[in-house]
C-alpha positions in Angstrom: -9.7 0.1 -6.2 -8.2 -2.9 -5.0 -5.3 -0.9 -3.1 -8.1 0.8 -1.3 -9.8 -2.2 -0.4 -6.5 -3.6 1.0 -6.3 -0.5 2.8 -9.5 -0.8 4.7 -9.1 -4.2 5.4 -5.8 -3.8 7.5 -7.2 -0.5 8.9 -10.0 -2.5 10.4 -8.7 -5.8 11.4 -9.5 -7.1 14.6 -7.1 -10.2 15.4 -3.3 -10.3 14.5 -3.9 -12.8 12.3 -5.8 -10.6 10.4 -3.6 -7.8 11.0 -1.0 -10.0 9.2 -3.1 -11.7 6.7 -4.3 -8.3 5.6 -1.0 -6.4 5.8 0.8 -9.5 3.4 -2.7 -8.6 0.6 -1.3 -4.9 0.7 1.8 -5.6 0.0 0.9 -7.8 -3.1 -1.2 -4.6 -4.7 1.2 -2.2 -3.4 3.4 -3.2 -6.5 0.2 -2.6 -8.8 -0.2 1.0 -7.7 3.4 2.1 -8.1 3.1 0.4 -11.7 -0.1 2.6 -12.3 1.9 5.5 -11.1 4.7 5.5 -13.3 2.5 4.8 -16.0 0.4 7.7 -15.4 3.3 9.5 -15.2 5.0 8.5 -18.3 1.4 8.8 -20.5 2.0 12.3 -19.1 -1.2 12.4 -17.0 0.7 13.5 -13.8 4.0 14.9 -13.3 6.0 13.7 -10.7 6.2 16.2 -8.4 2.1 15.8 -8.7 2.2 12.1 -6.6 5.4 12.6 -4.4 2.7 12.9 -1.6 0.9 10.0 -2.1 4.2 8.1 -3.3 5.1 8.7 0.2 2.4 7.7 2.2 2.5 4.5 0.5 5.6 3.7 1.5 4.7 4.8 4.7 2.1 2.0 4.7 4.1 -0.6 3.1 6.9 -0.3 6.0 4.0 -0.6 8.7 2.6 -3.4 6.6 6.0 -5.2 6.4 6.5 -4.2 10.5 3.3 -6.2 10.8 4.4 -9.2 9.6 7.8 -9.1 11.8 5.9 -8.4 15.2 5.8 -11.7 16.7 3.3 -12.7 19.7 
């Protein structure tokens, strides 16, 4: 839940500064979801072919969150 709250929150900034503050809060939880993910996967809940999709927009996000925080104005 918190990863989807992060989300949100970058997706609807409104300053840079919150563009930045909110992309550096993603970045903390992004760990937390890849731990969940692996652990899913190794309780055998999903297999990973099953979360290579979302595995990858993730990272997708993480790089834009990460490109946030070098954009300098």
């Amino acid at each position: 839940m918190l990863v989807c709250n992060r989300l949100a929150a970058v997706a609807h900034s409104t300053t840079k500064l919150d563009i930045k503050r909110n992309s550096e809060h993603f970045i903390r939880v992004y760990a937390e979801i890849k731990t969940q993910i692996k652990m899913s996967q190794s309780l055998g809940h999903f297999k990973p072919a099953e979360l290579i999709t979302l595995e990858n927009y993730l990272d997708t996000i993480l790089q834009f969150c990460k490109n946030n925080l070098e954009y300098k104005s």
